[in-house]
C-alpha positions as CSV (number, residue, x, y, z in Angstrom):
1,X,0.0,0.0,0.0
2,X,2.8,2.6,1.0
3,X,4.1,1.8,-2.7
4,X,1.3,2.8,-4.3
5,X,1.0,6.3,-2.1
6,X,5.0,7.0,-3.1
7,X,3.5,6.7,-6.7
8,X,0.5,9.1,-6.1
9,X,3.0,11.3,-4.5
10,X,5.4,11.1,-6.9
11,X,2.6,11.8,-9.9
12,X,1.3,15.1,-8.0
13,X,5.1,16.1,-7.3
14,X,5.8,16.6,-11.3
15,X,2.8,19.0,-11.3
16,X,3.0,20.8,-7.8
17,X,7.1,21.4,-7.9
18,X,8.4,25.0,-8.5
19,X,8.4,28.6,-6.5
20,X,5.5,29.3,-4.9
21,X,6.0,32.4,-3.4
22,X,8.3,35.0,-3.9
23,X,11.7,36.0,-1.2
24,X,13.9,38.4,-1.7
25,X,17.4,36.6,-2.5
26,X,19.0,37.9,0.7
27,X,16.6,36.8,3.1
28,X,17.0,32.8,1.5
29,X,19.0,30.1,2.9
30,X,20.1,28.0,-0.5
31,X,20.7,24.5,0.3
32,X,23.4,23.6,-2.3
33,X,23.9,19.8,-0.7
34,X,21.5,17.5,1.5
35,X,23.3,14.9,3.6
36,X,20.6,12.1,5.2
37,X,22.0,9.8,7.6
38,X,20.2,7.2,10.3
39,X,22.2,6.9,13.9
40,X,20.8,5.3,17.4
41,X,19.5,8.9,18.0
42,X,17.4,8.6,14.8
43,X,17.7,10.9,11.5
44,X,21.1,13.0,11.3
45,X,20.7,16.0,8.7
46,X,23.6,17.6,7.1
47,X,22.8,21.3,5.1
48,X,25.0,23.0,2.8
49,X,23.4,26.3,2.5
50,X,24.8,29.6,0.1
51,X,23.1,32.2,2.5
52,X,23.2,35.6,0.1
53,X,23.7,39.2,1.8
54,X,23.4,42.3,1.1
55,X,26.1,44.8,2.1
56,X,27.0,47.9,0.1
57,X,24.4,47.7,-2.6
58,X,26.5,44.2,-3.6
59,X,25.3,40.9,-3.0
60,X,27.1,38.7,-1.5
61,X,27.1,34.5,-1.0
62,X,29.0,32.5,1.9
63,X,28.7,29.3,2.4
64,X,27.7,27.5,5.7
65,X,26.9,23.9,7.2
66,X,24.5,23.1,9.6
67,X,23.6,20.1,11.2
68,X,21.0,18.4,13.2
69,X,19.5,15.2,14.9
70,X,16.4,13.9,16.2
71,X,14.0,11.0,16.2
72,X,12.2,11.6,12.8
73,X,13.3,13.5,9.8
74,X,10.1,16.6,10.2
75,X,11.6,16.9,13.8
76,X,15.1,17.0,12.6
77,X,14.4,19.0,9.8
78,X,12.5,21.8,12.4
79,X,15.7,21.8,14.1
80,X,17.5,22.6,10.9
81,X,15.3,25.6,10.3
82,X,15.7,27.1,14.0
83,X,19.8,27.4,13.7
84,X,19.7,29.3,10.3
85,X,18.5,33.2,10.1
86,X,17.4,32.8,6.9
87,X,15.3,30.8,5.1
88,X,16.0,27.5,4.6
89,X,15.2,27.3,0.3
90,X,15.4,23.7,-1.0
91,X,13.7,24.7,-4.3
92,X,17.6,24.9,-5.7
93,X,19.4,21.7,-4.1
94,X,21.7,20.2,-6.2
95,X,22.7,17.2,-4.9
96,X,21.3,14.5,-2.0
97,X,23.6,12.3,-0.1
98,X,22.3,9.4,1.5
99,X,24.1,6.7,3.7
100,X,23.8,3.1,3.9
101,X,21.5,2.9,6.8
102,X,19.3,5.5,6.0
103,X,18.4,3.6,2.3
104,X,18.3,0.1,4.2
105,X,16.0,1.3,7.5
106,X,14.1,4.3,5.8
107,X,14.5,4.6,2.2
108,X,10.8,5.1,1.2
109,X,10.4,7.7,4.5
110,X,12.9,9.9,3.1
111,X,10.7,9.1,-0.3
112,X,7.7,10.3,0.8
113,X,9.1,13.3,3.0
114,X,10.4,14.8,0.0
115,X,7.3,14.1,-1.7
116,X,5.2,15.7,0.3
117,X,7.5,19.5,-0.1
118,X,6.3,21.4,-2.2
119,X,9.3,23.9,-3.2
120,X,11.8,20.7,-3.4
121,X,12.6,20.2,-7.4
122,X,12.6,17.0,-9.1
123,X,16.5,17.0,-10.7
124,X,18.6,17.1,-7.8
125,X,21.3,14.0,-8.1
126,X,21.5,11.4,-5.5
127,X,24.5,9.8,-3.8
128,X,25.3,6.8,-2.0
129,X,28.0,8.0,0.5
130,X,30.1,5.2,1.9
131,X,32.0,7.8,4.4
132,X,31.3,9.4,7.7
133,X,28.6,12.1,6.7
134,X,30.1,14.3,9.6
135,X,33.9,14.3,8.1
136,X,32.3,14.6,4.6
137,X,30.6,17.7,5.5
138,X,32.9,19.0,7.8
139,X,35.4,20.0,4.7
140,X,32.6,22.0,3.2
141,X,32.7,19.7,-0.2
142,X,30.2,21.7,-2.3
143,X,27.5,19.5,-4.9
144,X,29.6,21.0,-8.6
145,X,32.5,18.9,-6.5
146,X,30.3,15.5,-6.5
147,X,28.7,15.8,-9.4
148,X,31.8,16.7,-11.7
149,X,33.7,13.7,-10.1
150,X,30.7,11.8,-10.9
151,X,30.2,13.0,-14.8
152,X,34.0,12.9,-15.6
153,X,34.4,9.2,-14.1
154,X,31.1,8.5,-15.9
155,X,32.5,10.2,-19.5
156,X,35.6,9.3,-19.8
157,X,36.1,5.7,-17.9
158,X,32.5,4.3,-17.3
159,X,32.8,3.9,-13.7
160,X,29.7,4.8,-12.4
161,X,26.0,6.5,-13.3
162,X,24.4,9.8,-12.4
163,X,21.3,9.7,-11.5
164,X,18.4,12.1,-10.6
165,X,15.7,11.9,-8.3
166,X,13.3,11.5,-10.5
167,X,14.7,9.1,-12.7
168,X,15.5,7.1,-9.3
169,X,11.8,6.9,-8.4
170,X,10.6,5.9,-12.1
171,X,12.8,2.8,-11.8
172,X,11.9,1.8,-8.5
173,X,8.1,2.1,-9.9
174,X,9.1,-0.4,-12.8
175,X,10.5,-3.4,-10.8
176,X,11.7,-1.5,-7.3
177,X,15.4,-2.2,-8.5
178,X,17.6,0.6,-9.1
179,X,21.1,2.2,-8.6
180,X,23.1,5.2,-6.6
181,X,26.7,5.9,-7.7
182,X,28.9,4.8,-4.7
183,X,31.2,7.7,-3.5
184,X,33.9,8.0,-0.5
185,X,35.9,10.5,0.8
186,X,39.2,9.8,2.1
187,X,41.2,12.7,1.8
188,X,39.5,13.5,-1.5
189,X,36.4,12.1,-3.1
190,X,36.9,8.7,-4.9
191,X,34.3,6.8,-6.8
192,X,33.5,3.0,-5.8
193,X,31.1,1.6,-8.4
194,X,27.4,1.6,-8.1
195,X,25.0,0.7,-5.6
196,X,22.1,-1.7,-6.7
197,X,19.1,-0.7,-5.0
198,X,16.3,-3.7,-4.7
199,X,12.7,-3.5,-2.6
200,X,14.0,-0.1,-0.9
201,X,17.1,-1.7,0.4
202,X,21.2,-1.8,-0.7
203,X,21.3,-5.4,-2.3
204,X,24.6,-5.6,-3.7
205,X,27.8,-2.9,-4.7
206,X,28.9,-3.1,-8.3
207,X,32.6,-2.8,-8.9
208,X,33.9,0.1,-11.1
209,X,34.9,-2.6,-13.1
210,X,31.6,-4.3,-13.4
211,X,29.9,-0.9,-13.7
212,X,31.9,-0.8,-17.1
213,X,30.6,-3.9,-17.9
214,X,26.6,-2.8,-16.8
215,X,27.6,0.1,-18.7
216,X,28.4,-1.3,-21.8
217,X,25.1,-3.4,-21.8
218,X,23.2,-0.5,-21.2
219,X,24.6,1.4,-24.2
220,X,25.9,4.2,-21.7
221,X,29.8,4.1,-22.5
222,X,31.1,6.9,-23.8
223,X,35.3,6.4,-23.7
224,X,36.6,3.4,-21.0
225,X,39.4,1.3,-20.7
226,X,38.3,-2.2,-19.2
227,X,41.9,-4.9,-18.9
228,X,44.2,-3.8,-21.7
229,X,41.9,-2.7,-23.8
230,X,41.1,1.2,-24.2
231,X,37.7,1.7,-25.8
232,X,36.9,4.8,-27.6
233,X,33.7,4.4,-29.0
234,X,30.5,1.9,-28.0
235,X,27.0,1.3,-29.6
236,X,25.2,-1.8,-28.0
237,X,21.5,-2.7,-29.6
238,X,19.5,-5.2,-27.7
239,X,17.2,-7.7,-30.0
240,X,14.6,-9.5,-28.8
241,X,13.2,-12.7,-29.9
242,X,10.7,-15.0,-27.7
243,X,13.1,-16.2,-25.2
244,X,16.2,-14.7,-26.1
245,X,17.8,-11.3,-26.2
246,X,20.7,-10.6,-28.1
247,X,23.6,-7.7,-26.9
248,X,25.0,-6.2,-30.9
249,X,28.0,-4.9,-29.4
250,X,30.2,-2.2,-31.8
251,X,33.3,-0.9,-30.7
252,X,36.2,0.7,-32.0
253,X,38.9,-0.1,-29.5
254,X,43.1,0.4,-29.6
255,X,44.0,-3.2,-30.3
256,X,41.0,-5.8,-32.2
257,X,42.7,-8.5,-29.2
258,X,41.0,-11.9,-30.1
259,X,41.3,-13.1,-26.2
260,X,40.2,-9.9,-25.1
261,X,36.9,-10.1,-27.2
262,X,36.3,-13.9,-25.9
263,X,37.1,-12.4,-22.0
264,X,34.9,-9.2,-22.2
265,X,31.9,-11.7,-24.2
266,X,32.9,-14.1,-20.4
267,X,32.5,-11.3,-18.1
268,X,29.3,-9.8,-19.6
269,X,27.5,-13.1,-19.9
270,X,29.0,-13.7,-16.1
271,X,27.3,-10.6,-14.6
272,X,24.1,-10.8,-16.0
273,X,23.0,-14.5,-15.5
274,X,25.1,-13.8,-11.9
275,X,22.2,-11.8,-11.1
276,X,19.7,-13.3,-13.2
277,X,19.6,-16.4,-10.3
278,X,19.5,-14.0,-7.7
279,X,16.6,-12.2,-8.9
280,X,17.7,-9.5,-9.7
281,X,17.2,-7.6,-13.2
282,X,20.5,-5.8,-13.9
283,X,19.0,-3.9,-17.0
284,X,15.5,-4.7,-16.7
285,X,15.2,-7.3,-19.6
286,X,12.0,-8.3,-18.1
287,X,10.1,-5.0,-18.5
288,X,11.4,-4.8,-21.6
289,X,10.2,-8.3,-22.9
290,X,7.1,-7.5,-21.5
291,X,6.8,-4.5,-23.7
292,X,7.1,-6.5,-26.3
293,X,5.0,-8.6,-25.7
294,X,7.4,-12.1,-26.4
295,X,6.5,-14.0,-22.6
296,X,3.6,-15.3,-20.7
297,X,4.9,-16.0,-17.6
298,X,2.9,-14.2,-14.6
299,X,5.5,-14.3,-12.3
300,X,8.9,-11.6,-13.1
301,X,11.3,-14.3,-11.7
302,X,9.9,-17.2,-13.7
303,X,10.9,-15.0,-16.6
304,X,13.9,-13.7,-15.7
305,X,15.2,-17.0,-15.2
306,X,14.1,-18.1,-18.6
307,X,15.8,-15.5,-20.6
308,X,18.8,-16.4,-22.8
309,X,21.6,-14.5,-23.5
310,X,23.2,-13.9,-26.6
311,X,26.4,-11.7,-27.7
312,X,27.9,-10.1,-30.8
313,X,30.4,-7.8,-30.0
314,X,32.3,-6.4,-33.3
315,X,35.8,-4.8,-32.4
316,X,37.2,-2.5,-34.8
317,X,40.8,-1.2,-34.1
318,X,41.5,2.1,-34.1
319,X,45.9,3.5,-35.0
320,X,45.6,6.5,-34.2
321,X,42.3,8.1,-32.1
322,X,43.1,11.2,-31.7
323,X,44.2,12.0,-34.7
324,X,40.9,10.3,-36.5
325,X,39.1,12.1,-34.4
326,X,40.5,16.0,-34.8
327,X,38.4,18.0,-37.4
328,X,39.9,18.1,-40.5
């Protein structure tokens, strides 16, 4: 039943979202980051707000964190608002940072709290933060610092997957399996794969390396390097017939390696039908066969486990990239 009030909530927040009254700009509290941890106390906010103020007809923006605790997130969130002399303004948050125990205990609270505000957007990026949320925000780390660390990884090597909040509640309303990007800090901010989100819950942590590999199946690789082989270019096409599903796999790679091909075809196959027997959909082949109408099987797991895989993967070795790739 709560599933089916996240989706009503979720339906009214794409209409209601958006400024609904106006404040002058130095009487608002920006929240550039949200950090959402769960302790023995209860919910544990972090804030990273741009307060704006005016002083000799300039405007100007410092940045300050605030933190507070209590035993459920409207209570800590009151708290919040009492420390700040502005206005606390959520309408621009960038970027959400959630830790472990806060998805696996109260995930589809946080949901439905956020839901339920009316001036919090839809586009802000979510995190999965394996560090202390204290230290994190204790070296005032703004949102442009996550989210570039997250693009460039996710550009250039494949290592991971942005994702918004909206697009992380429209998967969860497909099969309740989904993903966060998985960052740490130690000393700086390191990326650590992906983590798979199933029935609310942390199932399992994907590697960067198998994120790559999830990466590559989901046609979202734009440059990598996976072994010894550097890959420049990637266009995978799924086919579906009946039973089976087919991964047409084109890249243009630094050296067309015979063994390499054989190992990457290995390590695909691996991680899909890995997951397959667990239950879990990795790319949501089941939705997808659904849509196209090619099983009959009323229960997702039945199908999932009768799904063969197939792979074509079509190496073409590139000399010279850069230069190939420099407008004449």
């Amino acid at each position: 039943m709560k599933k089916y009030k996240i989706l009503i909530l979720f339906v009214s927040f794409l209409f209601l979202t958006g400024c609904s009254s106006y404040t002058e700009l130095n009487e608002l509290g920006i929240v550039d980051t949200l950090g959402i941890d769960y302790t023995e106390k209860g919910y544990h906010l972090y804030i990273n707000i741009t307060e704006g103020n005016q002083e000799d007809g300039t405007l100007k923006k410092d940045s300050i964190t605030y933190d507070a605790e209590s035993k459920t997130i409207q209570q800590a969130f009151h708290q919040l608002y009492l420390k700040s002399n502005k206005k606390i303004y959520l309408s621009h948050m960038n970027t959400l940072l959630l830790s472990e125990k806060v998805i696996n205990q109260h995930l589809k609270d946080v949901i439905t709290y956020l839901l339920n505000q009316r001036d919090i957007r839809n586009n802000f990026h979510l995190i999965q933060m394996e560090s202390d949320m204290k230290e994190v925000f204790s070296k005032e780390i703004e949102a442009k610092d996550f989210n570039e660390l997250i693009k460039m990884n996710e550009q250039y090597m494949g290592t991971t997957k942005s994702i918004t909040f909206e697009q992380f509640l429209e998967e969860l309303l497909i099969d309740q399996n989904t993903y966060l990007p998985l960052v740490k800090y130690k000393q700086e901010l390191e990326i650590q794969g992906l983590s798979l989100i199933k029935d609310f819950k942390v199932f399992d942590v994907l590697s960067p390396n198998d994120t790559i590999l999830l990466n590559i199946l989901n046609n979202n690789i734009h440059q990598s390097i996976y072994h010894d082989t550097t890959i420049y270019k990637n266009q995978t096409v799924l086919e579906y017939q009946k039973n089976q599903v087919t991964f047409h796999i084109q890249m243009e790679v630094n050296d067309k390696d015979t063994s390499e091909k054989k190992q990457l075809e290995e390590d695909l196959k691996e991680l899909l039908t890995s997951y397959q027997e667990q239950g879990y959909d990795l790319i949501k082949l089941v939705y997808q066969m659904k849509q196209n109408h090619l099983f009959s099987f009323n229960e997702d797991k039945i199908l999932l486990n009768n799904i063969h895989l197939k792979f074509q993967i079509h190496m073409n070795a590139i000399d010279n990239y850069l230069e190939r790739s420099l407008p004449l």
